[in-house]
C-alpha positions, 0 to 999 in steps of 0.5 A: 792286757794282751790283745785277742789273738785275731788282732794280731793274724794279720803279723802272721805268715802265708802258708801252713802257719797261717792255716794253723794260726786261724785254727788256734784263733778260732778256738772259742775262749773259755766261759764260766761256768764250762769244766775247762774253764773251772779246770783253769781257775783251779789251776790258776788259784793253786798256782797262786797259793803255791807261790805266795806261801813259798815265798812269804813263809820266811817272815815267821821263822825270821827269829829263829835264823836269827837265834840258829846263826847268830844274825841280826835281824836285818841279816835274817830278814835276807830270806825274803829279800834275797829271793824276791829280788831274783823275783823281781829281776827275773820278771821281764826276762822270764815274760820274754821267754813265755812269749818265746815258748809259751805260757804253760810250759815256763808257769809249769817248770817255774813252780815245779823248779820252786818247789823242788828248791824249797825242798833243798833248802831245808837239807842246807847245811848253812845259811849262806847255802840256805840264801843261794837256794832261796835266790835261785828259788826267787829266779826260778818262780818268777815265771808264774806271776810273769805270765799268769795273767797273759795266759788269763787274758789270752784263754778266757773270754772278756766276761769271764776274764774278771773272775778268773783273775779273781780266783788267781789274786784270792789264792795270792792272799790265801796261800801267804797268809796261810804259809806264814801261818803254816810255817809258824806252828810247825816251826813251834813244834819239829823246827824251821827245816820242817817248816821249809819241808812241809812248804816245800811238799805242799809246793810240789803238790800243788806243781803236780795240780797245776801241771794236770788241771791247766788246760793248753793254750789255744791262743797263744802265738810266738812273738819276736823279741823286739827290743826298739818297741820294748823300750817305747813302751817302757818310755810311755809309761814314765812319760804318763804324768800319772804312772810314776807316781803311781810306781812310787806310792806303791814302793813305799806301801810295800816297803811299809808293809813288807818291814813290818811284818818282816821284824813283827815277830822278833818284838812279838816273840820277846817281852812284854809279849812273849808269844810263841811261834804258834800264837804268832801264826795266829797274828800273820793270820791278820792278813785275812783282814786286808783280803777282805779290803781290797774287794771293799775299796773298789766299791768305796772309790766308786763312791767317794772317789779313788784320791779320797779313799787312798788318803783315808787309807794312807791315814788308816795304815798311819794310825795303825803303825802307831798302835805297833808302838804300844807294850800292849796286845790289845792295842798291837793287835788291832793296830796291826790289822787296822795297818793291814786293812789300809794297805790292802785296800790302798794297793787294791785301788791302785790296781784300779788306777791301773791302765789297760796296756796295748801290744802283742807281749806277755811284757807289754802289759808294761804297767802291771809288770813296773807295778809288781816289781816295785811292789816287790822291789819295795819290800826287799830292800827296806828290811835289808837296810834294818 
């Protein structure tokens, strides 16, 4: 996590800036319960949403590029790939800039740029003009998950801090399951542009709530670019004997989960099945399953132990890939929330394994940055490779 501001005053210069720099330091953090702490939180859990729904609404509407543009569904699965790979590579570079700039203005152009794209692509006139906007989306909108929990880290005071980040999770989880849900029943009814409009309308007006409720950084000081530390820092992650494997697991759970619900609609939506996008929707809203799991798993590793409960849940997502198998919803069904229910619980207790992370940048918290974009690395490439 970033560092309190005041241990970095000592970086800061003589002079006027350093008066301004105590001031800004000896702003108090916010405090539960307080109207701009609450205002934070409420930003932070839109901003979350917002994000989440926008990028993962694609995966319900795979079928139907698939049917407008005559693709295969590995090609069609290229609406998520492609914009979160410009997400993730856009990660470090959008942290640097944050820590150049600020945190509020690169989270507030970041989501209100996302949005304004979503809108575009639902005007685009082909796919391949489709896949440069979502690329371009998936850039753009790296800013936010790049530097949220900076920004969390540096406003809010340590007791605090926990449910703030909390807050801004629960929002990730609920705005992608419901813009895969969202985007399944519009799409059954007025199509997938209207789906992409409607996403692209809740995108700019959850810009808007953000942009109002988040209150300035207090506490946020420029920092140089420092490219030598960058690197050290970067070593002394892959030089832990732990963190690499940690990097690895988490690829492969993404990928695992990324896939399967990528190509989930094109066997549900075909027979035996035979559902409509609606019902699908209905499906994605398992999601709400691993929701759930992931404030479970910290509670059982506490008691039996963290490598004994990612085992178990390995096995658990094991057990419900094989229920995908079966020609029957009774067992689909469950298989893909027993799947759901494993993943999410074994990625939320990696997220405990996770070390707290020393230095002054919004890219120094080294460890969660390699986390998210192998997490998002993960679930590009798998599909893309059909």
């Amino acid at each position: 996590m970033p560092p309190d501001s005041a241990s970095c005053a000592a970086t800061l210069h003589a002079g006027p800036a350093a008066s301004q720099e105590n001031t800004i330091s000896a702003s108090p953090r916010l405090q539960a319960g307080s109207p701009a702490f609450r205002a934070t939180a409420r930003a932070m859990f839109v901003g979350g949403f917002c994000t989440f729904s926008m990028l993962y609404s694609m995966q319900p509407l795979m079928p139907m590029f698939a049917q407008d543009f005559a693709l295969s569904p590995a090609a069609a699965s290229s609406v998520l790939s492609v914009p979160t790979t410009g997400l993730a590579l856009a990660l470090i570079p959008a942290s640097f800039l944050a820590d150049k700039v600020g945190r509020k203005p690169v989270m507030n152009i970041a989501l209100s740029l996302a949005a304004l794209l979503m809108l575009l692509a639902a005007f685009a006139p082909g796919f391949q003009q489709f896949l440069y906007l979502r690329a371009l989306f998936g850039v753009v909108l790296a800013g936010l998950p790049a530097v949220a929990m900076a920004y969390l880290s540096e406003e809010v005071e340590p007791l605090s801090l926990g449910h703030s980040i909390g807050l801004y999770i629960a929002g990730n989880a609920l705005g992608g399951m419901s813009g895969r849900f969202l985007a399944a029943v519009i799409a059954d009814h007025f199509g997938w542009r209207a789906a992409v409009l409607a996403l692209g309308v809740l995108g700019v007006a959850g810009a808007i709530e953000f942009w109002r409720s988040l209150p300035d950084s207090r506490h946020f000081k420029p920092l140089p670019f420092n490219l030598a530390e960058f690197r050290r820092d970067v070593a002394s992650h892959f030089a832990d004997g732990g963190l690499p494997w940690l990097f690895l697991s988490a690829f492969l759970f993404m990928g695992c989960f990324v896939s399967l619900y990528n190509y989930l609609g094109f066997r549900l939506l075909a027979a035996p099945f035979n559902l409509s996008h609606s019902v699908l929707g209905f499906v994605f809203s398992l999601y709400m399953v691993g929701i759930w799991a992931s404030a479970w798993v910290g509670r059982m590793a506490d008691r039996f132990g963290r490598r004994n409960m990612l085992w178990l849940m390995v096995l658990l997502m094991a057990a419900g890939l094989l229920c995908t198998l079966a020609d029957s919803l009774w067992l689909m069904v469950p298989g893909i929330a027993l799947f759901t229910f494993g993943f999410s619980a074994a990625l939320g207790g990696q997220q405990l394994d996770r070390p707290p992370c020393a230095g002054g940048f919004a890219v120094a918290d080294g460890a969660g940055h390699c986390l998210v974009y192998l997490w998002l690395f993960g679930g590009t490439r798998w599909p893309a490779a059909g």
